[in-house]
N, CA, C and O of each residue as an XYZ file, in Angstrom:
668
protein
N     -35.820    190.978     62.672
C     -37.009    190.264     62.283
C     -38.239    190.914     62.885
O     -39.197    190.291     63.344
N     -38.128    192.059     62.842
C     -39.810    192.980     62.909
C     -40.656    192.319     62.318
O     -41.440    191.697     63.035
N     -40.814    192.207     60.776
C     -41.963    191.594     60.045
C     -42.180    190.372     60.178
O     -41.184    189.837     59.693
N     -42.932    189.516     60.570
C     -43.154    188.349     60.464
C     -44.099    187.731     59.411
O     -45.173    187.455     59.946
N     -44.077    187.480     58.351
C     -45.191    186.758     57.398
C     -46.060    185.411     58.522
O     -45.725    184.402     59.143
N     -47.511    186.335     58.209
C     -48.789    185.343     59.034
C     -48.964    184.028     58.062
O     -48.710    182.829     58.174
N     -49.469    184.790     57.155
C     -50.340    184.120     56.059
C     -49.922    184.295     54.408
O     -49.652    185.298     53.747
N     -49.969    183.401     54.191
C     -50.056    183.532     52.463
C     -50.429    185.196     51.861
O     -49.627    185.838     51.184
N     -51.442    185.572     52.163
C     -51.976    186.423     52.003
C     -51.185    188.033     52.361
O     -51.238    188.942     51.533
N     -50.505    188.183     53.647
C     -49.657    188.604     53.900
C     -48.099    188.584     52.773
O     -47.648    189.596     52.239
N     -47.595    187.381     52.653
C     -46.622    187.134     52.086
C     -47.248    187.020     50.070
O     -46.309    186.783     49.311
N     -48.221    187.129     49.586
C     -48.523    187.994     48.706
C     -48.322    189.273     48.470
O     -47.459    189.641     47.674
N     -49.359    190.392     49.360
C     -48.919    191.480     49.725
C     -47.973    192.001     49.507
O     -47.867    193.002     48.799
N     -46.639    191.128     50.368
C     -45.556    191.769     50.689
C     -44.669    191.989     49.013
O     -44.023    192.927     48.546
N     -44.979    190.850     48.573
C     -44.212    190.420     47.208
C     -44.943    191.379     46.297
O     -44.259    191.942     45.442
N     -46.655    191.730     46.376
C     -46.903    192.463     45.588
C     -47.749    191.983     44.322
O     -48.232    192.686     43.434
N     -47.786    190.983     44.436
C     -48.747    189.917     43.837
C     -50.355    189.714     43.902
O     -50.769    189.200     44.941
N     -51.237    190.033     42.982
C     -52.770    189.753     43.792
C     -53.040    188.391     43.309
O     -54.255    188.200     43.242
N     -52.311    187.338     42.936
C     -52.376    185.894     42.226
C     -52.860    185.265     43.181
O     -52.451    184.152     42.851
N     -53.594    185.035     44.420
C     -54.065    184.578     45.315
C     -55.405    183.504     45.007
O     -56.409    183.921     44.429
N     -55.286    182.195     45.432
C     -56.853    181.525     44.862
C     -57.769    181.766     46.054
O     -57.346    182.130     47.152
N     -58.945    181.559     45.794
C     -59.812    181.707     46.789
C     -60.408    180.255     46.886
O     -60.328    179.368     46.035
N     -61.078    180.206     48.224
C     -61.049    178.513     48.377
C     -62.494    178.487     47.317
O     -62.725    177.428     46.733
N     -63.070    179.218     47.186
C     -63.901    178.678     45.493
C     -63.564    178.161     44.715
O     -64.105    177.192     44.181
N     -62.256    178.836     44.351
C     -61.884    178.798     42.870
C     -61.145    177.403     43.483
O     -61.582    176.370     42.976
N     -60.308    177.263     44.292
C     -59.338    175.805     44.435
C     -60.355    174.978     44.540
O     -59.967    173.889     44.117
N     -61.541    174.913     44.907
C     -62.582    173.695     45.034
C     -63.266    173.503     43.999
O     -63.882    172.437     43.998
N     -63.398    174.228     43.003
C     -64.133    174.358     41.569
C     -63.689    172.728     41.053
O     -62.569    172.227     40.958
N     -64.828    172.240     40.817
C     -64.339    170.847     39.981
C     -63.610    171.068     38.939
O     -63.571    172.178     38.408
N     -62.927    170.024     38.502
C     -62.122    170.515     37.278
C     -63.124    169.875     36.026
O     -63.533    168.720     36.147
N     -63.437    170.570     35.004
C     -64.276    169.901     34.232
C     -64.195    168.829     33.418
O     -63.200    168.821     32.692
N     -64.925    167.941     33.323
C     -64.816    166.225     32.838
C     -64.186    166.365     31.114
O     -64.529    167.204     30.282
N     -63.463    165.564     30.999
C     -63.260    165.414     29.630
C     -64.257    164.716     28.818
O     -64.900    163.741     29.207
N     -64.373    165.408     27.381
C     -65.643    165.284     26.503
C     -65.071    164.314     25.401
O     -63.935    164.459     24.947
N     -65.932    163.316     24.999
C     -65.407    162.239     23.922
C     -64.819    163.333     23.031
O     -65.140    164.517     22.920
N     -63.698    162.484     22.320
C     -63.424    162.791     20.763
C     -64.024    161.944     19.584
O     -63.487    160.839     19.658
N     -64.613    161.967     18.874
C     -65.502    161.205     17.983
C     -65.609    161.718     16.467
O     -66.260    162.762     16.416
N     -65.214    161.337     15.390
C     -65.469    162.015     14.092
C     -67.086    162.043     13.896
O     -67.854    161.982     14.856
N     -67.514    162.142     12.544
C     -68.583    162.477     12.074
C     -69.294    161.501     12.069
O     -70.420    161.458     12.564
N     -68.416    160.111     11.208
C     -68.928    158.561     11.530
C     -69.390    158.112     13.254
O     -70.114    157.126     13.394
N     -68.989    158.783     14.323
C     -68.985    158.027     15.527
C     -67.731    157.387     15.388
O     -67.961    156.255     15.813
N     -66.627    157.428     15.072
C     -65.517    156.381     15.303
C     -64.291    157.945     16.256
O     -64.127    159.152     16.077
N     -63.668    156.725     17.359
C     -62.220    157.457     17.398
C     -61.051    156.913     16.933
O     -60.934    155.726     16.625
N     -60.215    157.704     16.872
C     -58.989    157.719     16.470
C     -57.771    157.355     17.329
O     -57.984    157.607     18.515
N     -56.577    156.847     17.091
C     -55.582    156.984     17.925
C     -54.491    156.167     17.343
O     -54.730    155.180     16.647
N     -53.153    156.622     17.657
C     -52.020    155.835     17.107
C     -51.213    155.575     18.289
O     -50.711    156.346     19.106
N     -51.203    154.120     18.174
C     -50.484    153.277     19.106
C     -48.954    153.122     18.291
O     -48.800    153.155     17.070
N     -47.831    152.936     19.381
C     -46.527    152.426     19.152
C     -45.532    151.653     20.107
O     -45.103    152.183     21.132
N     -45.280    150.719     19.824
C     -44.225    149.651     20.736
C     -43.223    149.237     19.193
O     -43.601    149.225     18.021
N     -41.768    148.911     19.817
C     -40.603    149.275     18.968
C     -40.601    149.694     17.829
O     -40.747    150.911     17.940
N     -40.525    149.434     16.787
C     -40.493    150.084     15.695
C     -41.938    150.041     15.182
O     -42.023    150.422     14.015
N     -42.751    149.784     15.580
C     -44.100    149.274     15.150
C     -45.041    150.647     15.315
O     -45.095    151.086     16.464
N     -45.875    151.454     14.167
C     -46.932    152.257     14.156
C     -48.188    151.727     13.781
O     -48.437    151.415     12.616
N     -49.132    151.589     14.877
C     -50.664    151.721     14.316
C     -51.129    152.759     14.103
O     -50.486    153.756     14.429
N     -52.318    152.882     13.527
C     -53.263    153.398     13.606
C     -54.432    152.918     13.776
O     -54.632    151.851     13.195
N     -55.541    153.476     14.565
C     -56.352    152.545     15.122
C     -57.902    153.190     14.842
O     -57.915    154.346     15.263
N     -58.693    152.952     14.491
C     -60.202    153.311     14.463
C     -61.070    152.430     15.327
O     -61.230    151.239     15.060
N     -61.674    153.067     16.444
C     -63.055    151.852     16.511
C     -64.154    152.871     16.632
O     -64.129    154.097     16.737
N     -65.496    151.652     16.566
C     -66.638    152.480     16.929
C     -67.306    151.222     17.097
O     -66.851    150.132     16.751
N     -68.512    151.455     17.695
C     -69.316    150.831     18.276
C     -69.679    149.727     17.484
O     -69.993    150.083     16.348
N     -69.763    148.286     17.711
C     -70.379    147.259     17.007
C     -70.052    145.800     17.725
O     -69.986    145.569     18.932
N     -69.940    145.241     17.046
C     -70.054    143.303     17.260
C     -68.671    142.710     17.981
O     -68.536    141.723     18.705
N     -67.756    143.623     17.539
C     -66.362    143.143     18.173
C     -65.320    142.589     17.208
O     -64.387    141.870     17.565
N     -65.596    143.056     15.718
C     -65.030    142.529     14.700
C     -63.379    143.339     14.732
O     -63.236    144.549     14.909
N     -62.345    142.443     14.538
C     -60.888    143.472     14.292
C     -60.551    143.081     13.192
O     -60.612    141.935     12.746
N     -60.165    144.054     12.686
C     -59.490    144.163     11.097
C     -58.031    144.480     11.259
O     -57.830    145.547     11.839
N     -57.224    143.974     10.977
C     -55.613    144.628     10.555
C     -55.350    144.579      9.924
O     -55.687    143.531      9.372
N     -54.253    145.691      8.907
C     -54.147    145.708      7.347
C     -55.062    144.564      6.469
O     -54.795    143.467      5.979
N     -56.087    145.277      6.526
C     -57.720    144.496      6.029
C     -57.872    143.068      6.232
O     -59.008    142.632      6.048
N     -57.037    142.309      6.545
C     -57.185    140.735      7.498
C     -57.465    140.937      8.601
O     -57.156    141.871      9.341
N     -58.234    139.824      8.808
C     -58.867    139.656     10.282
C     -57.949    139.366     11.285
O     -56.808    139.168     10.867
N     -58.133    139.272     12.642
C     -57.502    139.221     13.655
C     -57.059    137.822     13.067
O     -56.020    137.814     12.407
N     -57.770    136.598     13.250
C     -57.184    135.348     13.291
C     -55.837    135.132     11.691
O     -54.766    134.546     11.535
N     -56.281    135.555     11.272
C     -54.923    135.818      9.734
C     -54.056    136.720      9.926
O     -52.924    136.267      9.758
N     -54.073    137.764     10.195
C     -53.339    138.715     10.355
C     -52.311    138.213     11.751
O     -51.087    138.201     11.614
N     -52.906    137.848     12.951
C     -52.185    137.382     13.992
C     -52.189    135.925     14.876
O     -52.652    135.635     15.979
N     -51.392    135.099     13.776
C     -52.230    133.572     14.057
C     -51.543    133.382     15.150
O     -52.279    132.497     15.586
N     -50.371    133.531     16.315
C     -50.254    133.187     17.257
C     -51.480    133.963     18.444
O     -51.840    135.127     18.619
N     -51.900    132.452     19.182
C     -52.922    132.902     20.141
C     -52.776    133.884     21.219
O     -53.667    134.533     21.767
N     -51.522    133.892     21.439
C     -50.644    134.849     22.559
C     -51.120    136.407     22.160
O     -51.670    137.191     22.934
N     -50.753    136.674     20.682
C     -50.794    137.904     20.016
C     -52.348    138.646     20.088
O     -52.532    139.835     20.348
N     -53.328    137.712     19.814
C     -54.653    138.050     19.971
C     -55.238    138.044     21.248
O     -56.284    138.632     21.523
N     -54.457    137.278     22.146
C     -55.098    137.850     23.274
C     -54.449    139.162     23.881
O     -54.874    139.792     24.849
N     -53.706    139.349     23.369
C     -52.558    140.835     23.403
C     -53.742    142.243     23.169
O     -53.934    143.288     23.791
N     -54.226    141.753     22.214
C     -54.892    142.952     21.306
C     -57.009    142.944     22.675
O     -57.512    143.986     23.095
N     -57.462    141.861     22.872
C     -58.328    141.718     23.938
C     -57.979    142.098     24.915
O     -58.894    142.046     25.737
N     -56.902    142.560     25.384
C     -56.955    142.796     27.194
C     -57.180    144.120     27.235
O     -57.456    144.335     28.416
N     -57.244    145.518     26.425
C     -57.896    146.619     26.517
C     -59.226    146.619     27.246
O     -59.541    147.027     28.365
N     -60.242    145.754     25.796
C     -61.712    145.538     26.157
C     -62.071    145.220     27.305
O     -62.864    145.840     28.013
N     -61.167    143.644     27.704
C     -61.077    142.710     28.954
C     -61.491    143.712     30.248
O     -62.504    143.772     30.944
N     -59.797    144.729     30.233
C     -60.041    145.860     31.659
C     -60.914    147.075     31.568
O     -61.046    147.877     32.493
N     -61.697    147.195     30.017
C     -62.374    148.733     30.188
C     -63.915    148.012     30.442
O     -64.932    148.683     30.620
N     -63.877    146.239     30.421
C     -65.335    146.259     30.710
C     -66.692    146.274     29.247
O     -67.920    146.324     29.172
N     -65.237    146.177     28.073
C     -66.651    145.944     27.728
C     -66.063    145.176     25.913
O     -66.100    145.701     24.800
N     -65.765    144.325     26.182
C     -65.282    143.000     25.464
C     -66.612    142.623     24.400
O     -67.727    142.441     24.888
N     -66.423    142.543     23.174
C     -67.512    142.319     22.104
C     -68.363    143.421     21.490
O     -69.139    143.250     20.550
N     -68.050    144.996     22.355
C     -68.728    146.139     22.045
C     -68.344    146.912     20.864
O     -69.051    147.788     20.364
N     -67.067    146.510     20.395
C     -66.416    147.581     19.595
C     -65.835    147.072     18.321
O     -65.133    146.124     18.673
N     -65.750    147.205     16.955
C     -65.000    147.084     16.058
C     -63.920    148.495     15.833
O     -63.817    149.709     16.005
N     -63.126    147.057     15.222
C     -61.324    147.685     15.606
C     -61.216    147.847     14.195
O     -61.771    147.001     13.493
N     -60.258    149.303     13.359
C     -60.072    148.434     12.278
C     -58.561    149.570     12.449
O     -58.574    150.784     12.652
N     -57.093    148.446     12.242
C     -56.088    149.509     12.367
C     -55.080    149.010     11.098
O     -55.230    147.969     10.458
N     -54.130    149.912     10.922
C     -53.135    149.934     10.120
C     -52.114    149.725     10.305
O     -51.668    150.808     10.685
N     -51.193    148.901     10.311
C     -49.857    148.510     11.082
C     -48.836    148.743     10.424
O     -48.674    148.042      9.426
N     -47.621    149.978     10.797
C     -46.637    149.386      9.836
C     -44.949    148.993     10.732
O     -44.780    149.256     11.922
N     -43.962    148.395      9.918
C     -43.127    148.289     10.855
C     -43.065    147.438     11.956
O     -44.076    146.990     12.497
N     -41.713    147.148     12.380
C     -41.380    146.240     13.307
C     -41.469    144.626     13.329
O     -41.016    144.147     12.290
N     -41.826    143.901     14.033
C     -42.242    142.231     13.949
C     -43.637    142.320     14.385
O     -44.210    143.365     14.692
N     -44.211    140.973     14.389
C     -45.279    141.067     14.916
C     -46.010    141.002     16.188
O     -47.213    141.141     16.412
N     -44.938    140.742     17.040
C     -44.691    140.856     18.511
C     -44.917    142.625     18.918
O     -45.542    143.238     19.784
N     -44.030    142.993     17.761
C     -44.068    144.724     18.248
C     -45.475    145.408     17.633
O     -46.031    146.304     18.269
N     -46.081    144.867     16.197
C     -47.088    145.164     15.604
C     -48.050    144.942     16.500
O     -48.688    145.940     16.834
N     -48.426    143.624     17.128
C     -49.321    143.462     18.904
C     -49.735    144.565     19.448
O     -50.768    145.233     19.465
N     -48.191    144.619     20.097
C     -48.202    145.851     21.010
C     -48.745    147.186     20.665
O     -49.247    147.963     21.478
N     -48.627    147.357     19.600
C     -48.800    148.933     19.015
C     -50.495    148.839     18.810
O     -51.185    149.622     19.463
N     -50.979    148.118     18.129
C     -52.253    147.695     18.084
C     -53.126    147.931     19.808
O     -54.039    148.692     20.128
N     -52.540    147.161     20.412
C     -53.174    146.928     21.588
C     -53.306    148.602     22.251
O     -54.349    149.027     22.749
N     -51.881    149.501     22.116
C     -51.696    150.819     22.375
C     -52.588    151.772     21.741
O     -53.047    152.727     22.368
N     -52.808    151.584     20.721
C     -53.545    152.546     20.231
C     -55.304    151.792     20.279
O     -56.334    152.445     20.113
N     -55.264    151.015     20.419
C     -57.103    150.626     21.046
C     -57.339    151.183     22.388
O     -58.340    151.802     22.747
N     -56.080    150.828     23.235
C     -56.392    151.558     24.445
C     -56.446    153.220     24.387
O     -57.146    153.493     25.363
N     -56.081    154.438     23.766
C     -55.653    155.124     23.897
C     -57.174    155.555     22.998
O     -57.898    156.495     23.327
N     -57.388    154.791     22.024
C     -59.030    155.113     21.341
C     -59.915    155.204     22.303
O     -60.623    156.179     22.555
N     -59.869    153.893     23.003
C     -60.712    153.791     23.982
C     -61.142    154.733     24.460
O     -62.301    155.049     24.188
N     -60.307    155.576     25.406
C     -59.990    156.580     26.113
C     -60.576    157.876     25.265
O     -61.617    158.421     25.633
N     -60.099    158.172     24.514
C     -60.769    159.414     23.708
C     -62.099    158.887     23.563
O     -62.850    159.855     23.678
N     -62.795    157.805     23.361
C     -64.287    157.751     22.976
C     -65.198    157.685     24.262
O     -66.339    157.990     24.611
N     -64.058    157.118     24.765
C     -64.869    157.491     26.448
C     -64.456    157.682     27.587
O     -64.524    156.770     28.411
N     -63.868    159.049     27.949
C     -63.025    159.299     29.234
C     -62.935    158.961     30.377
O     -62.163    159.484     31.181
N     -63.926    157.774     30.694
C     -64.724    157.274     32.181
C     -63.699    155.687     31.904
O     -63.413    154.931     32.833
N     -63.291    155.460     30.499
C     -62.568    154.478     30.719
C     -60.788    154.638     31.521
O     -60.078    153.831     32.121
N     -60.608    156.185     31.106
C     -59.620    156.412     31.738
C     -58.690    155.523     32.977
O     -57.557    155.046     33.043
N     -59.656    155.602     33.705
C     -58.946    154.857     35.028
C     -58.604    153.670     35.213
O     -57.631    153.365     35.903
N     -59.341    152.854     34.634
C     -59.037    151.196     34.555
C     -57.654    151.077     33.706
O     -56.606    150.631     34.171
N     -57.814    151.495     32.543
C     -56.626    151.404     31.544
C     -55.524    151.891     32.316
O     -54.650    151.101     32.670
N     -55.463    153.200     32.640
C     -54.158    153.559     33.249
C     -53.704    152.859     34.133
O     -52.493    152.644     34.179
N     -54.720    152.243     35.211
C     -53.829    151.203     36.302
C     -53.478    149.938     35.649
O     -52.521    149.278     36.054
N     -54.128    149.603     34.759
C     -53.309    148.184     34.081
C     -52.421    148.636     33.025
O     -52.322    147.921     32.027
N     -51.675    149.858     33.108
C     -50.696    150.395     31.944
C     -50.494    150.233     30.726
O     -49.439    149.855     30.217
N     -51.801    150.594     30.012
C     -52.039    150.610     28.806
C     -52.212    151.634     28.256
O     -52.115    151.637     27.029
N     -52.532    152.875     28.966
C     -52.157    154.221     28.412
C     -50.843    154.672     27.867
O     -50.645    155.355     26.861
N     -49.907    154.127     28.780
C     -48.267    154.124     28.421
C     -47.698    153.334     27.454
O     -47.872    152.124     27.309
N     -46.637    154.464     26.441
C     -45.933    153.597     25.897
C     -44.660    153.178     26.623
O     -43.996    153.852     27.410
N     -44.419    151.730     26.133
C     -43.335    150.941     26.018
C     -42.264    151.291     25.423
O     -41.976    150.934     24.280
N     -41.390    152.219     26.337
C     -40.221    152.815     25.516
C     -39.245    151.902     25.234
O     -38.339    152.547     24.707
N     -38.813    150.273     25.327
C     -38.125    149.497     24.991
C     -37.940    149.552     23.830
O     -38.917    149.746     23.107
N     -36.639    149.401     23.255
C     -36.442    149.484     21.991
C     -35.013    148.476     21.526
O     -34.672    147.935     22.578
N     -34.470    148.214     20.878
C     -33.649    147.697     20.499
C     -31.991    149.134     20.469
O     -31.848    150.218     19.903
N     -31.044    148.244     21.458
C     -30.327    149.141     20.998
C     -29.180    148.994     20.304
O     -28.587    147.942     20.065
N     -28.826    150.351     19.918
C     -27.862    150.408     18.440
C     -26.456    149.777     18.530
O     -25.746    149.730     19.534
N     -26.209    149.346     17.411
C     -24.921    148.511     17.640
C     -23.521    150.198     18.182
O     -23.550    151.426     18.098
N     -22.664    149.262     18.627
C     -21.735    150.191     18.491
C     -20.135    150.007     17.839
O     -19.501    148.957     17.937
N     -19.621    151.271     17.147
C     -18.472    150.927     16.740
C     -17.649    150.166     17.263
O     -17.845    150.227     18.477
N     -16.309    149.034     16.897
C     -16.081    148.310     17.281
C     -16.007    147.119     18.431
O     -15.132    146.576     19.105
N     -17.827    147.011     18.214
C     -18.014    145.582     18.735
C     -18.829    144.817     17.654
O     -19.230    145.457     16.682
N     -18.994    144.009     17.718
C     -19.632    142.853     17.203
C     -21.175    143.129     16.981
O     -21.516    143.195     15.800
N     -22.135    143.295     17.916
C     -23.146    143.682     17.976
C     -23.170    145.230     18.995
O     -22.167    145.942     19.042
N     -24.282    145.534     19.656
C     -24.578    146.772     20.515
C     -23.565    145.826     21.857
O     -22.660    146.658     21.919
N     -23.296    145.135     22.512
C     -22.260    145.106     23.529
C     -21.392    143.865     23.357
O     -20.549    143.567     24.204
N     -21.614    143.092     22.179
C     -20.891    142.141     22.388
C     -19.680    142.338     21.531
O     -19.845    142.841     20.419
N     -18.301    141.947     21.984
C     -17.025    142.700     21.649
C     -16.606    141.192     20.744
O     -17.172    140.098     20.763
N     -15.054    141.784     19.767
C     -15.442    140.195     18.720
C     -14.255    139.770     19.613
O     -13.589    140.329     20.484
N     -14.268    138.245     18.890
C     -13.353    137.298     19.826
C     -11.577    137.215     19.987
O     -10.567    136.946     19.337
N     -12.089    137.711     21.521
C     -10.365    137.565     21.618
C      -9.217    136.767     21.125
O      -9.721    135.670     20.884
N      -8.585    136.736     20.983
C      -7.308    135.837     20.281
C      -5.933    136.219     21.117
O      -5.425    137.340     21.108
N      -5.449    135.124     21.811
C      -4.000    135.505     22.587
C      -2.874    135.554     21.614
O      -1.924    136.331     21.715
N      -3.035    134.682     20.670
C      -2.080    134.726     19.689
C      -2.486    134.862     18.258
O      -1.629    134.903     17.375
């Protein structure tokens, strides 16, 4: 053990490598993410929870939601469901600012909720990257990989086996 490696820099060297950062470059801010926005001012995004696909548009206005062209209260008459689709706004702070208008297909309407609510949050986020942080700690950036699972060959359903018989 003649050689002893000091430093990084050393143990570069040795390997032959000039890939070295300099404390500039490691301190360099990393640069802010820039809205995504079409031509209208609206963003985009597709939300999903179980079998359920949105698609989601908002842009700036009164706070009106549209789903497959019915309003929130028709489209999702349990109160549970609509407040499902509000708790985006609720944690980004800014509740009544935005019209929603999305496309739902698939699943129940429990899962249609969810997907809705996923892809507002995830709009959110593309229209304004400063919302980033709130959403992610109340886990609305993430999907809900729960899903229903598949039945399997000889049982009854996915684990339930059919009924025994002694005789």
């Amino acid at each position: 053990m003649a050689d002893e490696i000091k430093s990084l820099d050393v143990l570069a060297a040795a390997v032959g490598t000039t890939d070295t950062m300099d404390a500039a470059e490691a301190a360099a801010p990393v640069p802010a993410r820039q809205p995504r926005r079409d031509a209208l001012g609206r963003s985009y995004a597709t939300g999903k929870r179980k079998d359920a696909v949105a698609r989601v548009w908002i842009k700036p206005g009164s706070g009106k939601v549209t789903v497959n062209g019915k309003g929130i209260d028709r489209y999702f008459a349990r109160p549970v469901l609509r407040m499902l689709l509000c708790q985006p706004f609720e944690v980004a702070g800014v509740k009544g600012e935005f019209d929603v208008m999305a496309t739902v297909r698939g699943g129940g309407l429990s899962g249609q909720a969810g997907a809705v609510k996923h892809g507002i949050s995830k709009a959110l986020h593309l229209y304004e990257p400063s919302m980033h942080a709130p959403l992610k700690a109340a886990g609305f950036l993430t999907r809900d990989a729960r899903v229903v699972e598949r039945k399997k060959y000889g049982k009854r359903k996915a684990r339930r086996s059919f009924q025994f018989s002694k005789r």
